[in-house]
C-alpha positions in Angstrom: 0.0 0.0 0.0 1.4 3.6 -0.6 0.3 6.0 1.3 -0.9 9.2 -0.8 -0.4 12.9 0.7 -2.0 15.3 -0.1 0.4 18.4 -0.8 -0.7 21.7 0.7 0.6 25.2 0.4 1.3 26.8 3.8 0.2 30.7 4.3 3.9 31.2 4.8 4.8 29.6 1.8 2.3 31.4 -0.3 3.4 34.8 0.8 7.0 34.0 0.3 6.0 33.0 -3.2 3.9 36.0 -3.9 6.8 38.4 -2.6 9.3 36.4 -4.7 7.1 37.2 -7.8 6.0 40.7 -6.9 10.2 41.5 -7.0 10.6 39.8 -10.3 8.5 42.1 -12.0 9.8 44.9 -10.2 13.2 44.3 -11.3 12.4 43.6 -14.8 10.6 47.4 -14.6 13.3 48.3 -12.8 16.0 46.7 -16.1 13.5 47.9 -18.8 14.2 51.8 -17.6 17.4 51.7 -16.8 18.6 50.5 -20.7 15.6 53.1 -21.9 17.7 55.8 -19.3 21.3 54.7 -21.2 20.3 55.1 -24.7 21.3 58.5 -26.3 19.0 61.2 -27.0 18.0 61.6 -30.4 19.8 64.6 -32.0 17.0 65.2 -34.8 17.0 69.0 -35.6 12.9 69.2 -35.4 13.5 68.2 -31.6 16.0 70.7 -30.3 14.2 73.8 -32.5 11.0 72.6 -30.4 12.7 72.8 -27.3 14.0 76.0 -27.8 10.8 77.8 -28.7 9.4 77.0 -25.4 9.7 79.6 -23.0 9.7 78.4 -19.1 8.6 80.5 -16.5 11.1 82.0 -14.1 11.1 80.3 -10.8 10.3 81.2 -7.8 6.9 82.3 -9.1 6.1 86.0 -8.4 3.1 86.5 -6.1 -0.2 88.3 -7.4 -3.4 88.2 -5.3 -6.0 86.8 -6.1 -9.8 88.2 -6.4 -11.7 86.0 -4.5 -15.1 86.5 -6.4 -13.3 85.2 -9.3 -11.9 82.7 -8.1 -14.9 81.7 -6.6 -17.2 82.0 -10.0 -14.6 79.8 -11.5 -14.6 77.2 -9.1 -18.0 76.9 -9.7 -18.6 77.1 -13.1 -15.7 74.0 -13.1 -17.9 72.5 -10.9 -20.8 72.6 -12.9 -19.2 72.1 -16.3 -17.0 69.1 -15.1 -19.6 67.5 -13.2 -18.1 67.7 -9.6 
């Protein structure tokens, strides 16, 4: 007679599995942006004229007060448009 067992997963080894699995695919996101991250930028001439005709705001942002009816009106015409 052989004597049959029935194999059973234990909590602990479930987790362990589950954690081993979650890090795998973290890595492999992890890999995939690094090489992405190494590869040289593109020198096309389309790109670096678009970058140039951008023009950033200086930083630290000036202060201007705000009207408070405004911004109130605003807020709720958003509101109303955008359906809350």
């Amino acid at each position: 007679m052989t004597v049959q067992k029935d194999k059973q997963i234990t909590r602990k080894d479930f987790l362990k599995g589950v954690g081993v699995s979650v890090a795998g695919v973290a890595m492999t996101g992890a890999v995939g942006s690094l090489l992405t991250a190494c590869a040289e930028k593109e020198t096309d001439s389309k790109a670096a004229g678009a970058s140039d005709s951008v023009k950033r705001p200086e930083w630290p942002f000036k202060y201007t007060k705000l009207d408070v009816e405004k911004v109130k009106a605003r807020a709720f015409n958003a509101y109303k448009t955008k359906g809350g």
